[in-house]
N, C-alpha and C positions, 0 to 999 in steps of 0.2 A: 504493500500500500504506500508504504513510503517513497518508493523509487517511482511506484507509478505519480505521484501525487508531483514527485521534481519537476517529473518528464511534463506533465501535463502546463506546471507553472511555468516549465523552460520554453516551451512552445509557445504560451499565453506573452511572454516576458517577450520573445522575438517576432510575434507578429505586432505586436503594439508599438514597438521600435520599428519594423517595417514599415506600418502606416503614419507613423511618426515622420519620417523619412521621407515617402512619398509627398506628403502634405506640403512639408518646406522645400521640396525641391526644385518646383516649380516658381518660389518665388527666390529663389536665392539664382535660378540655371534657368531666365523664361528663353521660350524658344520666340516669344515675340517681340515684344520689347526687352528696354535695356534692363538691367536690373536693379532694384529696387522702382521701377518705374512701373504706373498702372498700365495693365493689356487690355483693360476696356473702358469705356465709356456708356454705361447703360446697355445697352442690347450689343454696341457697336464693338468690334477688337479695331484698335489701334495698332500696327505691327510697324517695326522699326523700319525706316527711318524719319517716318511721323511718333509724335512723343505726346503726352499731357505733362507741360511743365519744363521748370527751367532745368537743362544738361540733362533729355531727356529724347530731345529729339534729336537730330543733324543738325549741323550748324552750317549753313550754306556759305562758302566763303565770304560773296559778297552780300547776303542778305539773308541770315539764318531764321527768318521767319515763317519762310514758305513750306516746312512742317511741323511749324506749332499749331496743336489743335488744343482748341477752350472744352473744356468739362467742366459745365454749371450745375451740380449736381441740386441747387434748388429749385430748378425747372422739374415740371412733370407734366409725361415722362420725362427722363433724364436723357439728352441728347446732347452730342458732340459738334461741336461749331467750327467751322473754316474762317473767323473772323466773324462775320454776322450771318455766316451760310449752312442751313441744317446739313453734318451730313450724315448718308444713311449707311455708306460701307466705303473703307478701303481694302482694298485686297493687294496683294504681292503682284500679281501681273501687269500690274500698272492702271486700276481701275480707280478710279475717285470719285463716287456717287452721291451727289448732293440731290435737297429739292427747294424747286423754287415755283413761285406764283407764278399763271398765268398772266397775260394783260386784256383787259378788256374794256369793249366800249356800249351803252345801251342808250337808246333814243326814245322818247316818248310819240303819241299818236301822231303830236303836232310838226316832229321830225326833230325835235330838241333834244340834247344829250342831256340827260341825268344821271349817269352812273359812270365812272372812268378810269381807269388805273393801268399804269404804265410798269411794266416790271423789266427789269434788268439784274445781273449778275458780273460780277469779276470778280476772276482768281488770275493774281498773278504766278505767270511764269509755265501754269497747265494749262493745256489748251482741251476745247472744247471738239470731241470725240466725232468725227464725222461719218463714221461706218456704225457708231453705237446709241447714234439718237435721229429725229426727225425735228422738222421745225415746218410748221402750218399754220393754219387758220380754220376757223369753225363758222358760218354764220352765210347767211343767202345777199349781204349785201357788203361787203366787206371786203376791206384794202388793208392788207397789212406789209410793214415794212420793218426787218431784222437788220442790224447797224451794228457796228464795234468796232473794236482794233483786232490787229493779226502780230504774231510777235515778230515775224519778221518783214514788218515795216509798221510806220504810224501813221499812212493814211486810213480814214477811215473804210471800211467794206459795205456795201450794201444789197443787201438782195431782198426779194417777197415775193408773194404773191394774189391773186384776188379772186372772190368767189361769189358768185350769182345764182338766182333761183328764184322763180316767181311765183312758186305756191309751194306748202309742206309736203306734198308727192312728191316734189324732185328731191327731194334730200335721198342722200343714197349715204351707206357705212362704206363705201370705194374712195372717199376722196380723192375725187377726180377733176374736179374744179364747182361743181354743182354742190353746193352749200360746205364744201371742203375743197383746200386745196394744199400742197406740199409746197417747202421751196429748202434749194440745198443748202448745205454747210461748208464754208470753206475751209479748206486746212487753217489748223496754228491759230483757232478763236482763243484768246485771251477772254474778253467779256463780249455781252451780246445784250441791248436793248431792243425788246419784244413792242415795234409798237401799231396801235390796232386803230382803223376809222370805217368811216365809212361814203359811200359812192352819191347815194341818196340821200341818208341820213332816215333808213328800215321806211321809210312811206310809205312804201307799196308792199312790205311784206311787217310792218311792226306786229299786225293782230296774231302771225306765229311765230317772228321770228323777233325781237326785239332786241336783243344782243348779239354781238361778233365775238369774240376771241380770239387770242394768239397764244400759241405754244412753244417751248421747246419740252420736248419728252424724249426719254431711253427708248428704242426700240422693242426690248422685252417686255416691257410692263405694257406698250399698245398688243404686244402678242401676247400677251396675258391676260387682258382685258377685253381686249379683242378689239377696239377703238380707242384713242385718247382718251375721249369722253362720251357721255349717250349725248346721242343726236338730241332725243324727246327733252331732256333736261334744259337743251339749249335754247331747246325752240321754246319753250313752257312763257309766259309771262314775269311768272316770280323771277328774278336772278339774284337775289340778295347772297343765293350760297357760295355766289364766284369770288365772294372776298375772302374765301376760305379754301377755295381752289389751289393746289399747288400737283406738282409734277418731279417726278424723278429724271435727273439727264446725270450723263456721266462724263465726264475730264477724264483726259490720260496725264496721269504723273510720272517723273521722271527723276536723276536725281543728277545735280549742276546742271552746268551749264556748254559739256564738253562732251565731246564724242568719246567711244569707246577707245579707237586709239591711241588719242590725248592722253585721256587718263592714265589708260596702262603704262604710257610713255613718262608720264608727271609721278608714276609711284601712287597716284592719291584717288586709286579706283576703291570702290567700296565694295568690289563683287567678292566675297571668299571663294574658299576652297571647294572644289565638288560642285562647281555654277562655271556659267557661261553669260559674257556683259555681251547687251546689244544694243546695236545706236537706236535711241528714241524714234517715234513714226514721222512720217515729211511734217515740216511746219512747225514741230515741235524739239526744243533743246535737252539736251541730256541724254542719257544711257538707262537700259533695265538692268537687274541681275535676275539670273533663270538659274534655280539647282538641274545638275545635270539629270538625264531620264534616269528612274532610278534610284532620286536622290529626292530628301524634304527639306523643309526646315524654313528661316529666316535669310537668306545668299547676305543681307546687309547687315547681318546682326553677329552672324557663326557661320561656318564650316557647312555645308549640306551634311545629312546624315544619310545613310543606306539603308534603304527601304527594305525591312522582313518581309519579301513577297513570300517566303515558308509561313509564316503566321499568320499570315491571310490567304484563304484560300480561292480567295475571288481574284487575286494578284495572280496567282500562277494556272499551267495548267497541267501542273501533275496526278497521275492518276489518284494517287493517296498523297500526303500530307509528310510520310514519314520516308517518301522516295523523294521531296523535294530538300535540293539544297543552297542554301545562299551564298553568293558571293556579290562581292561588293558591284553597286546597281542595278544587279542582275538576280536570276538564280538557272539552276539545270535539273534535271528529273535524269535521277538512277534507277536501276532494275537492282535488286538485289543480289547474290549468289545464288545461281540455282534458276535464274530467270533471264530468259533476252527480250527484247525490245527497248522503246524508248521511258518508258515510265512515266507516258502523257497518256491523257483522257483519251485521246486519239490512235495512238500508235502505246496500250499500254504492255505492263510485262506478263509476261506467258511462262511456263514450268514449263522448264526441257523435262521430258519423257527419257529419263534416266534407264527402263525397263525394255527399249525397244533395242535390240539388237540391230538392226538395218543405221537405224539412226546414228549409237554410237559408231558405228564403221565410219561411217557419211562426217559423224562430226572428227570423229580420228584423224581420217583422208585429210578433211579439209586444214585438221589442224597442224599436222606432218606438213603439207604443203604451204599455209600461211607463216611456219615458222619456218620453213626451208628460203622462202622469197623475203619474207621479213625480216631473215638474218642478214642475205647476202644485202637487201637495202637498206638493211641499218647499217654494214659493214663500210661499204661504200660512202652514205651518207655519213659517217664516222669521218670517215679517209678523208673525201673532201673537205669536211666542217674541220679537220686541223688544219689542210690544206688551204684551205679559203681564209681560216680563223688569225693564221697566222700570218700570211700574206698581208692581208686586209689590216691587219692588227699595225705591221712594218709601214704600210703604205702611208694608212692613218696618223702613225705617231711621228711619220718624217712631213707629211702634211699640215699635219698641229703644229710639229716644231719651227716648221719654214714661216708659218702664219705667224707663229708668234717675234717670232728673228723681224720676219717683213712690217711690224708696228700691228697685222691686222687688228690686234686689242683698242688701240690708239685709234685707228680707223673709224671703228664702231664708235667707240666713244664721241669723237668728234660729229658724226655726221648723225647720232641717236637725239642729238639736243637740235635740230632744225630740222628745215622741214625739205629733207633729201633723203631718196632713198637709192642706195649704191644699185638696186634689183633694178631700179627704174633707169638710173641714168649714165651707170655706169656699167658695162658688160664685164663680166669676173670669164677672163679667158683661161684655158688649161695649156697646160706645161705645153700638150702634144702639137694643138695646133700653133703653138707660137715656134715651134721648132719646126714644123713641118713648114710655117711662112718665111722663115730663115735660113731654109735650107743649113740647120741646126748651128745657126751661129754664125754662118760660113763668114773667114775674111769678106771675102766680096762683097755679103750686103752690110758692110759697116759702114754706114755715112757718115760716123761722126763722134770725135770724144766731149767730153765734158767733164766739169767738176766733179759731178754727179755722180759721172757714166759714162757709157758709150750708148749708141743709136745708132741700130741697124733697121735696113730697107727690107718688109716682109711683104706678102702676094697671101690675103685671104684666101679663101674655098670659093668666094663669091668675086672674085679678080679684083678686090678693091685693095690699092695700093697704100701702107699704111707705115707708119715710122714704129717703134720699137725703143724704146726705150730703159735699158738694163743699169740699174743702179750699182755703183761697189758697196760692197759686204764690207763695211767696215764696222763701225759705235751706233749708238745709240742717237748720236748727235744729227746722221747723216739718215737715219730711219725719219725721226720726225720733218726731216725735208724732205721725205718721199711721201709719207702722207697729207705734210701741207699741201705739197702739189696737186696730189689726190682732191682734198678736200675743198683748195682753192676752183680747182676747174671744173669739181662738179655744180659748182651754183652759176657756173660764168656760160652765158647766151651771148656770145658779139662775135660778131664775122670777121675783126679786125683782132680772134685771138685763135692757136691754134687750137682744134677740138678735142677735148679727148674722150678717146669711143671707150676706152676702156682699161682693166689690168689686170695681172695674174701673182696671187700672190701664195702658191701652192709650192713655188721652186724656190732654191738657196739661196736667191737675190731677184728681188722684187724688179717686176718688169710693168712700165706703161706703155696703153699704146695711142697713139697719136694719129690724126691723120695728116699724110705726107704732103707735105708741100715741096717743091722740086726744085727754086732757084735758088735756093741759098740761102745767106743770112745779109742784112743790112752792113755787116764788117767785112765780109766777104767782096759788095758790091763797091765799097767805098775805096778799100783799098787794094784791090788786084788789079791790076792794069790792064786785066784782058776784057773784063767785064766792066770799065766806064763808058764806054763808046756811048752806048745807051743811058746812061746816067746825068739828065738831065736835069737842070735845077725844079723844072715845075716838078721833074717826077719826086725830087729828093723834097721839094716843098709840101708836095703831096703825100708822100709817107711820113713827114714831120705829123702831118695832121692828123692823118689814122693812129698814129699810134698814140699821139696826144687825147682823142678822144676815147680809145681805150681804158687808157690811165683817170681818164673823168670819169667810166662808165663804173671803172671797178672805185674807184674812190666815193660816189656819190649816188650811184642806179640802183645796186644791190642793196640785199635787204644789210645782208654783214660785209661793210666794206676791207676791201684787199687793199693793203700794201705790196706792193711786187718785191719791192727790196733788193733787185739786180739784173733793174733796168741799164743793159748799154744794145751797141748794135750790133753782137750776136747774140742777143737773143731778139733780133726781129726779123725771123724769115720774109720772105717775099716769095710769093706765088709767079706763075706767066708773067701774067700781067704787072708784074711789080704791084702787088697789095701789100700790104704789109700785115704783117701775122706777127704778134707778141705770144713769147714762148717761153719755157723755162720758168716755171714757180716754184721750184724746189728751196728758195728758200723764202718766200711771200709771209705774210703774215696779219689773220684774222683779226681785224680791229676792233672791238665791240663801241660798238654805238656812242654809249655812255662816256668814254673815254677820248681825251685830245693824245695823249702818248703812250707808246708802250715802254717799258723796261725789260731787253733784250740784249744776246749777245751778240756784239757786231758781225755781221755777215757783209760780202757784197764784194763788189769787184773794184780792186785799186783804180783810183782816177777815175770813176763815178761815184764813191760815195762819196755821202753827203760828212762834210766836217764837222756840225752840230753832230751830229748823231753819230761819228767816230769817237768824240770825246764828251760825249755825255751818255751815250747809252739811250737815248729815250726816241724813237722810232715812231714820227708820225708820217703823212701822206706827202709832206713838205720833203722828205727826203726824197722820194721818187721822184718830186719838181730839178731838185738838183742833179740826179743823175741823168733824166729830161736834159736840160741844160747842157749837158758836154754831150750829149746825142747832137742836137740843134747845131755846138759846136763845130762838133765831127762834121756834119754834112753842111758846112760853111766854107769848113778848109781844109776838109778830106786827108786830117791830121789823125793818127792814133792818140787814144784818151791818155796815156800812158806812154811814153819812147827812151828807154833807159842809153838809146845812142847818142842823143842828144846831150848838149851840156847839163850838169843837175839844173839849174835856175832856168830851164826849158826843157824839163822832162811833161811835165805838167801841163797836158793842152789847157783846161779850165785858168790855172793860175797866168798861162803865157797868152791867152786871152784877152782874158780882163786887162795883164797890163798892157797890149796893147791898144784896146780902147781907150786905158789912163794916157798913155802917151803921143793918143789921137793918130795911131800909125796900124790902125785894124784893115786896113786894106792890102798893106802886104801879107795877111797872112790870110784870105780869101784864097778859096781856090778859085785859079786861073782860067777853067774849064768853065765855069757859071757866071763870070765875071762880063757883065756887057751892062749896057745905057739901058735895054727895057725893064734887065732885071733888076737894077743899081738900089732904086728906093725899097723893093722887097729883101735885099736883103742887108739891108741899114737898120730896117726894120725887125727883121729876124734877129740878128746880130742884137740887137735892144733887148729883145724879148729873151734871148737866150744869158742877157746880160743881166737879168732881174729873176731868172731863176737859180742864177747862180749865185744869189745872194748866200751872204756868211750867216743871218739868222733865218730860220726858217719863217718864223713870222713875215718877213719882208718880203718871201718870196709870192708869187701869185698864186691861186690854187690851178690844180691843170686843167678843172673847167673854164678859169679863165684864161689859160695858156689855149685850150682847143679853140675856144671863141675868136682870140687874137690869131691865131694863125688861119684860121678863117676866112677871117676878113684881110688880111694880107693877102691871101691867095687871091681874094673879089678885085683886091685896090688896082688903080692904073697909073701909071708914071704922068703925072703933072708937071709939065717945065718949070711951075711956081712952090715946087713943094722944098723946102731947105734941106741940103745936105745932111746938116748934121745938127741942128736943130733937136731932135728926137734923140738921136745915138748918145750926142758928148751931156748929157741933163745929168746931171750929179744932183745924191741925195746926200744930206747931212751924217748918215752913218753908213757913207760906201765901203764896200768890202777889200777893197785895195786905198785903204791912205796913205799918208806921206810918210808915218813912223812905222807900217806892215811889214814884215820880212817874206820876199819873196822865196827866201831859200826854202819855206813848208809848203808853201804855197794856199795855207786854208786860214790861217787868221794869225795873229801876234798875241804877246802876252799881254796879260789885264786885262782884255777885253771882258766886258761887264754887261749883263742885260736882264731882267725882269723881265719874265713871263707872264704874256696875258694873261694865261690858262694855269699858271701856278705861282702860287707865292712866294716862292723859293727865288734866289738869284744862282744863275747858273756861270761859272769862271770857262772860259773857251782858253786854252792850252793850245802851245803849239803841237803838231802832233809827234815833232820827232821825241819829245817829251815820255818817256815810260813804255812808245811803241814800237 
């Protein structure tokens, strides 16, 4: 008796702790709301990411209101409010089901209105459900007109329709236009004023008809009811009960204001685990979450859970209960030992007849033979899978490793924060066909070394002629200027830069590919003697200018402006026709918006860069004006940027420039070949222009939108016999770059020089550069 009486209290003690348990689990673990947070309001469940109350609901970045719902539990019944709007259910699919009043209008014998009321609704940010409601009218003489905003615009919308009937036989439950009529809904309704009149004002029809009405109602509830509303009610005399009238219609909700990719992309999607996010319907902002098939629960609140279809036996369709098994989203139906089939209502398990002789042979035979084929394909399939396993394995981990060698981590990163996708705009070529367009590297198709690289000539599958571009394997240093390039050219649209179709970054040294341009380069054409014949000053004026607007296009068109950072003239191919093609952004660099400088390590090519930014480090758009600037030079006096043959105090084209404009002697060092009376003032002119971007602070110089402008209009101008030599050229400014105390022997500034920056409060000291470099 004793041990029964334990047992009996041990069991009492563990089921009341059971129910114990169950009771607060639910409010400590809800599956709909947050926790500690109410899941209803009166009849209604509230499910997250709508809340009753403060840090209950979502907090919408820019306006966390649009799912706070009011529970005024002194109302009765007790109903949940949308602001001032009953509603009657939300649901997880995106349904939002308010009601609201009809509008309506009634006229006496005399034709005179007596009774009237105009109903409207808005919710911001939901819009109003166009496949989940109808919007009409009711009444034999009646004009109704539905009006609102749409979220995406703020003119007003407007539509309606109108409805006629000259005695209570024609009224029909078809609303067809005869004492009913329909009118559509457009996408993206924010709010909607319902308003009702009338044609006549009921004269010919008041003795049955004396009131109109307007709607908007749910679809369901008319197929539930079978009409809006009864005809005979409408037509009746009495109408006092219309002020009581009201209607269910449903809004879709959503959650922000961003699409599913955004979000995923921003880290700040609300979909969990075991769901699937989908962009909101047309007209409407935001994203759903959907638990996977399979799966239940709250997607905004937790994790989906996996649905016990064995526990419910209307979920599966196993023969019995105890053949069915679950696995996550899913389940499968087994036969037991002793039984074949499927273990479905359909196809269920049957007892092998263990007793029949013929059978056992038959099942022997078959099983002799299933394991005799079964063995040698699993043998096989063995052989291969280490064969394949392993292969695949080697392939894979030199493919990872090369990925990772080539920056492709850095890649992603860079181009995941905009809005570029390398699938879209850049072709990811493989090893084989770049070696099969190369005729695997051959000397022959090398066009070309570089800092970089070298640049070999390859022949697509589809015969289009294309450049190549193989970077050296060297640091880390030379990786991120293969992605900048990467990542520079894939947001660059302009016909005055080279394209690039593509890269492959699966092999031991990353390769881009370009498309081929065939005459050379701007340094190529300037200085070989076989190729000036052709080299005319309009055409050298005319590549000044392409590539000047280039340099405006990526400095100011784009959304993230480009620094090039090593601009001279080989890197500006030319096509046939001498176009000019800006190329080489291996070491460019992304400016953000927000920012006048960068703090960078000096890169660039001796005798274009810019002297601020050799000795200060900080890299704006102003430097690419100054390497502009000994470009201009270069095709002035078809001098190299750079001539280490020359005396040092005229190694420096830029420095031996300038002073001779300082000592009004820039004519002799014009090249001889452009030099004539119609060109004379374009290039006095140029000459100025190339003198003002070679200024010593960057502030002083011009931007190269207004260098493209000026060279422009230089190209339009005509030689006037009244126009002044040197008027324009010899104009000195108060802080020119070559004074009287300057040392030509650095040729980029003297010591002390002292300036204050618009754009920062700092004073920056300019050094001469033989100084420490």
């Amino acid at each position: 008796m004793l041990k029964a009486d334990f047992g009996w209290r041990h069991h009492t003690l563990l089921t009341i702790f059971a129910t114990i348990v169950l009771a607060i689990l639910p409010l400590t673990n809800s599956q709909i709301a947050l926790p500690g947070c109410p899941e209803k309001c009166g009849n209604v469940t509230i499910p997250y990411p709508f809340g009753i109350g403060d840090k209950c609901h979502y907090d919408h970045p820019e306006d966390g209101f649009y799912y706070d719902i009011t529970c005024n539990t002194s109302n009765i019944p007790v109903v949940p409010t949308y602001g001032s709007i009953e509603i009657e259910k939300i649901s997880l699919n995106g349904e939002f089901r308010v009601r609201n009043y009809i509008s309506y209008s009634c006229y006496d014998k005399n034709g005179i209105e007596t009774r009237n009321f105009t109903s409207w609704i808005s919710i911001t940010r939901f819009s109003l459900s166009t496949t989940r409601n109808i919007a009409g009218a009711i009444g034999c003489d009646t004009l109704t007109l539905f009006s609102g905003t749409r979220m995406e615009s703020t003119n007003l919308f407007q539509t309606g329709c109108v409805t006629g009937c000259t005695n209570q036989t024609d009224v029909s439950n078809e609303c067809s236009g005869i004492g009913c009529c329909l009118a559509s809904i457009p996408n993206g309704i924010t709010n909607i004023t319902l308003g009702v009149g009338s044609l006549y004002n009921h004269k010919d029809v008041q003795d049955f008809n004396p009131c109109s009405i307007a709607f908007v109602v749910a679809k369901d509830y008319v197929e539930e009811k079978g009409t809006p509303f009864s005809f005979d009610s409408i037509l009746i005399q009495d109408a006092a009960y219309l002020d009581t009238l009201s209607t269910p219609m449903v809004y879709n909700w959503s959650i922000g204001t961003e699409d599913c990719k955004t979000a995923l992309a921003a880290k700040n999607c609300l979909c969990k685990g075991n769901s699937t996010c989908f962009d909101a319907t047309s007209g409407q902002w935001g994203y759903h979450c959907k638990c996977n098939l399979g799966f239940e629960g709250n997607p905004y609140l937790h994790d989906c859970q996996d649905i016990d279809e064995c526990a419910n036996n209307s979920l599966n369709s196993c023969e019995k209960q105890e053949y069915c098994v679950n696995v996550p989203g899913n389940y499968t139906c087994t036969c037991p030992k002793g039984y074949y089939g499927k273990g479905t209502k359909e196809n269920p398990c049957t007892l092998i007849d263990t007793d029949s002789a013929s059978r056992k042979k038959l099942l022997l035979a078959i099983r002799i033979i299933i394991g005799i084929a079964g063995g040698i394909i699993v043998s096989l399939l063995v052989i291969f899978w280490f064969h394949w396993q392993h292969g695949n394995k080697k392939i894979q981990k030199l493919r990872e490793k090369c990925f990772h060698q080539n920056g492709g981590h850095i890649l992603q990163q860079k181009l995941s924060g905009r809005d570029v996708s390398i699938g879209n705009t850049v072709k990811m070529f493989t090893d084989e066909e770049l070696k099969k367009a190369t005729d695997n590297y051959s000397e022959n198709s090398i066009i070309g070394r570089g800092g970089f690289g070298m640049v070999f000539k390859g022949i697509l599958p589809n015969n289009q002629v294309v450049a190549i571009k193989r970077s050296i394997k060297v640091d880390s240093t030379q990786v991120e200027q293969f992605i900048n390039e990467v990542v520079a050219l894939s947001q660059i649209n302009n016909k005055n830069v080279v394209k690039l179709l593509g890269c492959c970054l699966e092999t031991e040294v990353p390769l881009l590919v370009y498309e081929f341009i065939s005459n050379g380069t701007l340094h190529d054409h300037l200085h070989d003697e076989g190729k000036m014949y052709s080299f005319t000053w309009d055409v050298r004026l005319r590549i000044a200018a392409e590539v000047a607007e280039v340099l405006a296009y990526l400095h100011t068109t784009i959304s993230i402006p480009i620094i090039h950072r090593d601009i001279k003239s080989a890197n500006i191919l030319l096509d046939d026709k001498c176009v000019a093609k800006v190329a080489d952004f291996g070491a460019s660099k992304l400016a953000p918006v927000d920012q006048e400088q960068l703090g960078t390590m000096v890169q660039g090519t001796c005798g274009y860069l810019d002297p601020e930014y050799m000795q200060t480090g900080e890299l704006t758009d102003k430097s690419d004006v100054y390497s502009f600037g000994v470009v201009l030079v270069e095709l002035l006096t078809r001098e190299k940027a750079i001539s280490y043959a020359k005396p040092e105090n005229e190694r420096s084209l830029a420095v031996c420039f300038l002073r001779k404009i300082k000592e009004d002697r820039l004519f002799e060092i014009f090249d001889e070949q452009i030099v004539s009376d119609s060109a004379m003032e374009q290039l006095k002119e140029v000459a100025n222009l190339a003198r003002r971007c070679l200024k010593l602070k960057g502030e002083d110089r011009p931007t190269m939108k207004e260098v493209a402008r000026e060279l422009e209009r230089i190209r339009c101008m005509t030689n006037h016999p009244w126009l002044s030599n040197n008027s324009v050229l010899l104009q000195e400014e108060s802080e020119y770059l070559l004074g009287e105390a300057h040392d030509f022997n650095n040729g980029y500034g003297n010591d002390g020089m002292n300036y204050s920056s618009s754009s920062q409060s700092r004073v920056v000291q300019l050094v001469p550069l033989d100084d420490g470099r």
